[in-house]
C-alpha positions in Angstrom: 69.6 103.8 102.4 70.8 101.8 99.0 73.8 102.2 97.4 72.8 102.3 94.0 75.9 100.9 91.4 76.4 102.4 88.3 79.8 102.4 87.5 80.6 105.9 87.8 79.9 107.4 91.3 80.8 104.6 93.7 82.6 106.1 96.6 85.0 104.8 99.6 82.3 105.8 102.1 80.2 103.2 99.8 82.2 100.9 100.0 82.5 101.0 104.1 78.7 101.6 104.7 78.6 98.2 101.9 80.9 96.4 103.7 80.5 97.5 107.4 76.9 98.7 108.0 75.6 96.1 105.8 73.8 98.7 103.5 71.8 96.8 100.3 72.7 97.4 96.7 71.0 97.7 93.4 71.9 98.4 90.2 70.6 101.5 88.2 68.4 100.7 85.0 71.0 102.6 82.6 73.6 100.2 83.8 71.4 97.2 83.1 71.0 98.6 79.3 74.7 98.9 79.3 75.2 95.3 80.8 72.9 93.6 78.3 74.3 95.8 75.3 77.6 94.8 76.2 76.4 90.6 76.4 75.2 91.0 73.0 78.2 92.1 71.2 80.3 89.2 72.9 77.5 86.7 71.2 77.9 88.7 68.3 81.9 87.9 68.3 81.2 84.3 69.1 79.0 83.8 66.2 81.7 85.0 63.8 83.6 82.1 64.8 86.8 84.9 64.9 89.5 84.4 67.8 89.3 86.2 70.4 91.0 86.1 73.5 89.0 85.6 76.6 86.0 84.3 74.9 87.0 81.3 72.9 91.1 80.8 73.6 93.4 79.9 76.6 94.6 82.3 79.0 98.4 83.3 80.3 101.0 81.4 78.5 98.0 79.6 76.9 96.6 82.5 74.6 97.0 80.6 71.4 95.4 77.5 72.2 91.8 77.5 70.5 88.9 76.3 72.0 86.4 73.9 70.2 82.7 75.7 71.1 81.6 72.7 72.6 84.1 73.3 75.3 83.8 77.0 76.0 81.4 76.9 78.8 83.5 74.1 80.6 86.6 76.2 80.2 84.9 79.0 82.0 84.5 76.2 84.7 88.0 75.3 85.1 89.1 79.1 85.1 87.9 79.6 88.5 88.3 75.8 89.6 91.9 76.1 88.5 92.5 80.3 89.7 90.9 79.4 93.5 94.5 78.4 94.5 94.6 81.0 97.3 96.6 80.2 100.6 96.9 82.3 104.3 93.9 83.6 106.6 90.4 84.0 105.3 89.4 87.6 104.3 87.1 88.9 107.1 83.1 89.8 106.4 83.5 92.9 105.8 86.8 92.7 103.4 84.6 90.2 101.2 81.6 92.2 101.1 84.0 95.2 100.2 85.4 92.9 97.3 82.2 91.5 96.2 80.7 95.2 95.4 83.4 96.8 94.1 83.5 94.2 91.8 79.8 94.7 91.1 80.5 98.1 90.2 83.3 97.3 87.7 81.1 95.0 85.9 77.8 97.1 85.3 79.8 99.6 83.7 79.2 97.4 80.8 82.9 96.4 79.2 82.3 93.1 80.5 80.3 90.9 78.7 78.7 89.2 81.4 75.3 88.6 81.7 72.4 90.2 83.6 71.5 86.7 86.1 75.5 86.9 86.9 75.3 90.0 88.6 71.8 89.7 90.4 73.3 86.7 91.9 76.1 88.5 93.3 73.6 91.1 94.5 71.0 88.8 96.1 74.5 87.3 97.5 75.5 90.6 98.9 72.0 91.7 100.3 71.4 88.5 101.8 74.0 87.3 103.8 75.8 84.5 101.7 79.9 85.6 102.0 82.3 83.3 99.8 84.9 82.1 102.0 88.1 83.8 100.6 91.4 83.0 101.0 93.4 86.5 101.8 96.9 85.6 99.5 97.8 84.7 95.7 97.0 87.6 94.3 99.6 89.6 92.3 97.5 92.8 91.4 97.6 91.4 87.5 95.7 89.9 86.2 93.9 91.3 88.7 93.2 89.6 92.0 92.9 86.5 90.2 92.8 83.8 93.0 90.7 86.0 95.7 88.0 86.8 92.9 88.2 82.9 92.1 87.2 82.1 95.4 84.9 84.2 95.7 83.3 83.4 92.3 82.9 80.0 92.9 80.2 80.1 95.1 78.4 81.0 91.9 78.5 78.0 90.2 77.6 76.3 93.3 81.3 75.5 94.4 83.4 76.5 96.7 82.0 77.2 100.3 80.5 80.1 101.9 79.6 82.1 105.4 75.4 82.6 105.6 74.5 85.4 108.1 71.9 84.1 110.9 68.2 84.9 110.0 68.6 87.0 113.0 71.5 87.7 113.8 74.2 88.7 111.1 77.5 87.3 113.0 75.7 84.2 113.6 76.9 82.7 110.7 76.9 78.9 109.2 79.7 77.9 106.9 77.7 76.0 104.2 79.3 74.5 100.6 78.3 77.2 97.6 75.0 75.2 95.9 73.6 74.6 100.0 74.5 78.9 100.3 72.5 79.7 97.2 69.7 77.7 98.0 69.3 79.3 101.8 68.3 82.6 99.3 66.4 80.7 96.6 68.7 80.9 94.0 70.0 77.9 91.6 74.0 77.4 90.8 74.9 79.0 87.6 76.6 77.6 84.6 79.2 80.1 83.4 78.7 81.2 79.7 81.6 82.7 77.2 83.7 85.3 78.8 82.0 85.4 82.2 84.6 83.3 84.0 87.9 85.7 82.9 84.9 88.7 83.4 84.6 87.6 87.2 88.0 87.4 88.2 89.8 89.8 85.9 90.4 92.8 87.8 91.4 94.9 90.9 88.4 94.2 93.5 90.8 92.8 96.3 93.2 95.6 96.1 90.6 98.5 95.8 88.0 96.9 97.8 90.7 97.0 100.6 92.3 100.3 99.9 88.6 101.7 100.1 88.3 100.9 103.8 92.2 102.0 104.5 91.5 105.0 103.1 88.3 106.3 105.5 90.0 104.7 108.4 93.1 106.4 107.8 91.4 109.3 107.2 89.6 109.3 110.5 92.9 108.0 112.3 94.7 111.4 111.0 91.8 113.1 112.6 91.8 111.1 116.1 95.5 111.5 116.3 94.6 115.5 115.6 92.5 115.0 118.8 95.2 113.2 120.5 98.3 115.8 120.0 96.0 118.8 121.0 95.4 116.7 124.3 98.9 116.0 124.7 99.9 119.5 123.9 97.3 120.9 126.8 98.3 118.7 129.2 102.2 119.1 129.5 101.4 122.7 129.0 102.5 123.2 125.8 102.2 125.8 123.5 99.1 126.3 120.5 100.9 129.1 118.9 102.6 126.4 116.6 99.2 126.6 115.0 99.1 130.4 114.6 97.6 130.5 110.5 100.6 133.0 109.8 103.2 130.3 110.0 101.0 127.8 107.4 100.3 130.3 105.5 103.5 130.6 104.4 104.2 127.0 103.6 100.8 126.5 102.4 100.4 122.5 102.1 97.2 121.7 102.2 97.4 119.1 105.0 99.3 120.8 107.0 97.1 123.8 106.9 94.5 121.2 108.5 95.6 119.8 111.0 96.6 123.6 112.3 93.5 124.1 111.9 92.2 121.2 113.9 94.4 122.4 116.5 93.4 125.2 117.1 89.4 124.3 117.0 90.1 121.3 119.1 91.6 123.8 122.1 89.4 126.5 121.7 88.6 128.6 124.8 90.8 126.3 127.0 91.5 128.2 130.3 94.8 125.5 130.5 96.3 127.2 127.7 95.7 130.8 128.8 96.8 129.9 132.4 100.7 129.5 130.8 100.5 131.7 127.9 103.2 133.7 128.9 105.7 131.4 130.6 109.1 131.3 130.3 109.3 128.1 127.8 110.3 129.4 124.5 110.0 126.2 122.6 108.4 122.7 122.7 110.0 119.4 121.9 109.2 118.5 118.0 106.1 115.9 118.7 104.7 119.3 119.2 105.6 121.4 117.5 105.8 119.8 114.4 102.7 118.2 114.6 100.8 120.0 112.0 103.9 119.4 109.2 103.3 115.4 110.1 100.6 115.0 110.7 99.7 117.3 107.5 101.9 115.5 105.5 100.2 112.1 106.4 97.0 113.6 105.7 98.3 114.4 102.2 99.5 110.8 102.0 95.9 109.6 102.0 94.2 111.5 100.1 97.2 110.9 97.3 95.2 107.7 97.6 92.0 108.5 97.6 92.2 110.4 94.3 93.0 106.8 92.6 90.9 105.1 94.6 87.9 106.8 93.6 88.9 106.5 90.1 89.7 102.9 90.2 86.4 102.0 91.9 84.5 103.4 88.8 86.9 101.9 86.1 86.7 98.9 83.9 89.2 96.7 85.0 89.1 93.6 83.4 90.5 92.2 80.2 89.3 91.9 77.5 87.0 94.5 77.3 84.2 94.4 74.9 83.2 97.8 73.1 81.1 99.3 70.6 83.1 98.8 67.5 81.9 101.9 66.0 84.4 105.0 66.1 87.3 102.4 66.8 89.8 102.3 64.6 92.5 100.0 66.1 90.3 96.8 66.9 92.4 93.6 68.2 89.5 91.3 67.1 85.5 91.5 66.9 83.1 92.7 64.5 81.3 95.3 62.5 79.6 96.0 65.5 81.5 95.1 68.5 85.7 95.3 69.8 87.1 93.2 71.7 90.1 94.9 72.9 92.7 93.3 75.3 94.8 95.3 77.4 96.3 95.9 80.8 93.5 97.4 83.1 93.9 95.0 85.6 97.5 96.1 86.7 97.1 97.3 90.4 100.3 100.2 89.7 98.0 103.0 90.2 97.1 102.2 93.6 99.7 99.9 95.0 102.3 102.3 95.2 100.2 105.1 96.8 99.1 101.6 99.5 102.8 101.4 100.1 103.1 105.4 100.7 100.2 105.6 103.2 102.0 102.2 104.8 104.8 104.8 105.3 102.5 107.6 106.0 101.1 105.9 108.8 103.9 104.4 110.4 105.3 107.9 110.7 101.9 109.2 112.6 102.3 106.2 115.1 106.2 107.0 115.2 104.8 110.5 116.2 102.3 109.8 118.7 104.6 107.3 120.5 106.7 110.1 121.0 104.2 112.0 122.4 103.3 109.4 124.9 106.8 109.3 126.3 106.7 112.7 127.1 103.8 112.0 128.7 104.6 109.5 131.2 108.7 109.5 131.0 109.7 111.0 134.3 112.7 112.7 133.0 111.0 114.6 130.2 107.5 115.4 132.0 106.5 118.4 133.3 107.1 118.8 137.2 103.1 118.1 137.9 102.9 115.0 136.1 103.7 111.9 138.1 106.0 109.3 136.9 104.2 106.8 134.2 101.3 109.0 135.4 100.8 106.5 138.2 99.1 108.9 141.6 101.2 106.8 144.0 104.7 106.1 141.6 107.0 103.0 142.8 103.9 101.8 144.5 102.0 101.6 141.2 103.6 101.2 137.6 100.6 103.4 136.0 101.1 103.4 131.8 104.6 102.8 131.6 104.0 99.7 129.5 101.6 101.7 127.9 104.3 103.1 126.1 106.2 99.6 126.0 103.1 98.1 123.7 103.5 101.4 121.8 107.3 100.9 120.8 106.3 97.1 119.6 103.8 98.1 117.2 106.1 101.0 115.9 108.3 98.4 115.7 105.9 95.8 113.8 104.6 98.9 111.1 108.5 99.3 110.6 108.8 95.5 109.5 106.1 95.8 107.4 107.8 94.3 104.1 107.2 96.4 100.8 104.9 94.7 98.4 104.8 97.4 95.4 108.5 97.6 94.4 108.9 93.9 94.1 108.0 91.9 91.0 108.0 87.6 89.9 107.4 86.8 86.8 104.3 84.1 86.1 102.7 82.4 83.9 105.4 81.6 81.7 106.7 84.6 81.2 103.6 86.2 80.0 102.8 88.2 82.6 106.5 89.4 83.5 105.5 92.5 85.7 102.7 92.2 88.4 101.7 94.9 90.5 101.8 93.4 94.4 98.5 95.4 94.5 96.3 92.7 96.8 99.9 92.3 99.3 99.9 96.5 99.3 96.4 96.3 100.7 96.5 93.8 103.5 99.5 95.7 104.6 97.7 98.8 104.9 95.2 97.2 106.9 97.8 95.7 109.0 99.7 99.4 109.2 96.3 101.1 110.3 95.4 98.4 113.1 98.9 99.1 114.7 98.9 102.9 114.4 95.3 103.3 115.5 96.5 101.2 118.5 99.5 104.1 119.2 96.9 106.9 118.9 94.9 105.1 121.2 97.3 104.3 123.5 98.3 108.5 124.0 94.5 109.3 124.1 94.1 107.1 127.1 97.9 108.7 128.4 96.3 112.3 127.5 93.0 111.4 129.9 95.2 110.5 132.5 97.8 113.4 132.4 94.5 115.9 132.4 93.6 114.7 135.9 97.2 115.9 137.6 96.9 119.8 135.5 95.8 121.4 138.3 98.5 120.5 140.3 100.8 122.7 138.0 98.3 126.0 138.8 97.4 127.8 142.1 93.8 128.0 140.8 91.9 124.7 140.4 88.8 123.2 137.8 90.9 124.7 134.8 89.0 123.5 131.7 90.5 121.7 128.5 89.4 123.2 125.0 86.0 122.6 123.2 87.2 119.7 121.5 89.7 118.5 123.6 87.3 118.4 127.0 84.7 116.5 123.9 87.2 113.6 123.6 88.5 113.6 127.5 84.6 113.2 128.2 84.1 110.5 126.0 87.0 108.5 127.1 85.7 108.8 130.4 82.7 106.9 129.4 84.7 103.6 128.9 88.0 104.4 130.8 87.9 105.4 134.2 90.5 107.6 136.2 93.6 105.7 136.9 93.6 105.7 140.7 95.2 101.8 141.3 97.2 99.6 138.9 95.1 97.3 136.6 95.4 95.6 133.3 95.9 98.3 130.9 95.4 96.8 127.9 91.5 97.2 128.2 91.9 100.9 128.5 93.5 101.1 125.4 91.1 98.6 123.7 88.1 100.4 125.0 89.4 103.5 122.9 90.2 101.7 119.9 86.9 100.7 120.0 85.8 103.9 120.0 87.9 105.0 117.0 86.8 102.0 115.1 83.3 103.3 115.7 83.2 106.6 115.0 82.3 108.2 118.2 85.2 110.7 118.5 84.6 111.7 115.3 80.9 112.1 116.6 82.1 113.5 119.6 84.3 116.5 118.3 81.4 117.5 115.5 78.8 117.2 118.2 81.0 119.6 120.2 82.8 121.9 117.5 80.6 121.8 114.3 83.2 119.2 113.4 87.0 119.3 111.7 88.2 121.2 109.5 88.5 120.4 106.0 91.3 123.0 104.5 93.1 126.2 105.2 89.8 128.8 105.2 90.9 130.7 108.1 94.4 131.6 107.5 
């Protein structure tokens, strides 16, 4: 498999397989006729002698400050020298490699002005195992992620320092400075012309790169925790008929619709269900009950995300951008042949506030689940055949009780997640007097998703546990979970044995996070059930 970049049909599953499976790049022919079309008209602006901003003028405050052609190529020099001012942790492998090709795929659409060699580095970078080292904060989301991109745009021009993958083995890696990286592949240090250096770190990669990634986690976390409440329902003998199509079908949100849905597949044919159909409980606790309009509504959440996402990945993002001059009838500066417009692509707006809503989103589907995972193992609101803290000898043994502690303190933690978005400082002089928080929005959502996938995690292993003591509430024994449900018990099974004696607890609930983070429930179910479902067809 190579993900081929063209500029218009780069996806979020891309972006992960890019980033995570180490999947190689290329870039189609059209977009190389775009790339070098769009070169030409910037040389065709620099011959004119005209200024233009980007190519031959300061930047920020400094946009009137001309620059003697002499100097141009240093200035493009000092642009990333100068913008690699970055501060906190380093960006992880896979957050870099989800930068670098996102911001691949912004440049071969061909607005850029860059050349041809810039971007074959960065590919031969990307398919070969040569990571800038990146520092994670200091970018505003506009201009862009300007101090991430500068970091990682160093290594270019042979600067800057970088993490080269093992010949062998990819997470045996050698932290080398950027000309020493380069040459490990074969390839020289370049030397920035006109417009390449703004063209490199002008733009959204760090935010969108990152949002990519929280939006198929999240995705699959919405499914997992799916999994998760349709085990917790069976196994305090709770009630499916929440999920009946008839009530979603007349509040017809489209997330909601689906996770009923999922419901209902994921306890298909379970003889636990059937066994209390007709007991005297009339309702269940909201967790529940209401677990389709959550979790529903979270799903909604992301995928208000991934519609910008998608867009923003295949967008021009930079500034200026160089056009075609004919049909353009308000031109900044340029030519007879070529525009060179400035605007405001680079502003993260369009997906930092949907960041901070999933942020939100999430931290309600771990609020959720933690709910569920006191009912679970909180002796006063279990059902009579679950043991306390679902320990098989209770005083003796304190079973998951903290289970449920370490759940509250990550609720607690995606609660005091600050909002990035809504808040603005003014840089630059003044010039750029309204940033978007974009790159902040993203590492938060990738903070929010580690905590909440922990939560889910945390009530699949309670789940497991609880399914052991269900016979206890029946005078017939071997009563099977649902077709999905019984799918996930099995697989946890695999890496978290039966709780018969206290022990440290925290591996439990790692060994399913791992699992999540991996895919295999999501394996699991569609090996078992033909998969989840994907909208309201059977209502």
């Amino acid at each position: 498999m190579t993900v081929v970049l063209d500029g218009d049909s780069l996806t979020p599953e891309d972006v992960a397989a890019v980033a995570r499976a180490d999947v190689p790049v290329s870039i189609a022919d059209a977009a190389r006729e775009r790339v070098r079309a769009s070169r030409e008209r910037v040389e065709d602006v620099l011959e004119s002698g005209e200024p233009v901003y980007g190519l031959n003028t300061g930047f920020g405050e400094l946009v009137d400050e001309r620059i003697p052609p002499d100097r141009i190529e240093q200035l493009q020099t000092n642009l990333l020298r100068s913008h690699a001012a970055g501060t906190g942790r380093e960006l992880t492998r896979e957050e870099v490699r989800a930068m670098m090709v996102t911001r691949i795929n912004a440049l071969v659409k061909g607005y850029s002005g860059i050349r041809e060699v810039v971007l074959e580095h960065l590919v031969a970078m990307l398919n070969e195992g040569v990571h800038p080292v990146v520092k994670s904060r200091g970018s505003l989301g506009a201009s862009g992620d300007l101090a991430p991109l500068a970091h990682m745009s160093l290594v270019l021009i042979g600067e800057g320092e970088a993490l080269v993958d093992g010949a062998d083995d990819a997470s045996a890696s050698r932290r080398l400075p950027g000309d020493e990286a380069l040459a490990e592949i074969g390839l020289e240090a370049l030397t920035l012309a006109p417009k390449e250096g703004l063209a490199l770190i002008n733009g959204t990669q760090l935010s969108v790169g990152l949002a990519s990634l929280v939006v198929v986690d999240a995705e699959a976390l919405v499914r997992a925790a799916d999994v998760a409440g349709a085990l917790t329902t069976e196994v305090t003998l709770g009630t499916t008929a929440s999920s009946d199509p008839a009530i979603h079908g007349v509040r017809p949100h489209a997330g909601q619709g689906t996770s009923a849905q999922n419901v209902r597949r994921l306890t298909a044919d379970s003889e636990i269900v059937e066994a209390h159909r007709n007991c005297d409980r009339v309702q269940d606790a909201y967790s529940l009950r209401c677990l389709p309009q959550v979790h529903g509504a979270v799903r909604d959440a992301v995928s208000h995300l991934r519609e910008a996402v998608e867009v923003e990945l295949n967008s021009a993002t930079d500034n200026p951008l160089v056009f075609d001059a004919a049909g353009l009838d308000d031109r900044a500066s340029g030519t007879d042949r070529a525009a060179v417009l400035s605007g405001g692509n680079f502003h993260g707006e369009p997906i930092a506030l949907r960041l901070e809503y999933v942020r939100i989103a999430l931290t309600e589907l771990a609020a959720i689940s933690e709910r569920r995972i006191d009912r679970l193992v909180n002796p006063n609101l279990q059902e009579s055949h679950l043991p306390p803290f679902l320990a098989p000898d209770s005083g003796v043994q304190s079973g998951y009780m903290i289970t449920q502690y370490t759940a509250a303190a990550c609720l607690n933690d995606l609660r005091s997640i600050g909002t990035a978005a809504t808040d603005n400082t003014p840089v630059s002089g003044g010039q750029e007097d309204h940033v978007s928080m974009s790159g902040g929005a993203a590492l938060n959502g990738r903070r929010a998703l580690e905590r909440a996938r922990t939560v889910v995690a945390s009530e699949l292993v309670c789940g497991a546990q609880a399914a052991e003591f269900v016979d206890d509430a029946f005078e017939e024994d071997g009563l099977s979970l649902g077709t999905g449900t019984d799918a996930a018990y099995e697989l946890i099974r695999e890496v978290v044995p039966p709780l018969e004696d206290d022990r440290p607890v925290h591996r439990d609930v790692e060994a399913v996070v791992d699992l999540l983070e991996r895919g295999l429930l999501d394996d699991a179910i569609t090996a078992r059930c033909g998969g989840f479902a994907e909208g309201m067809t059977d209502r």
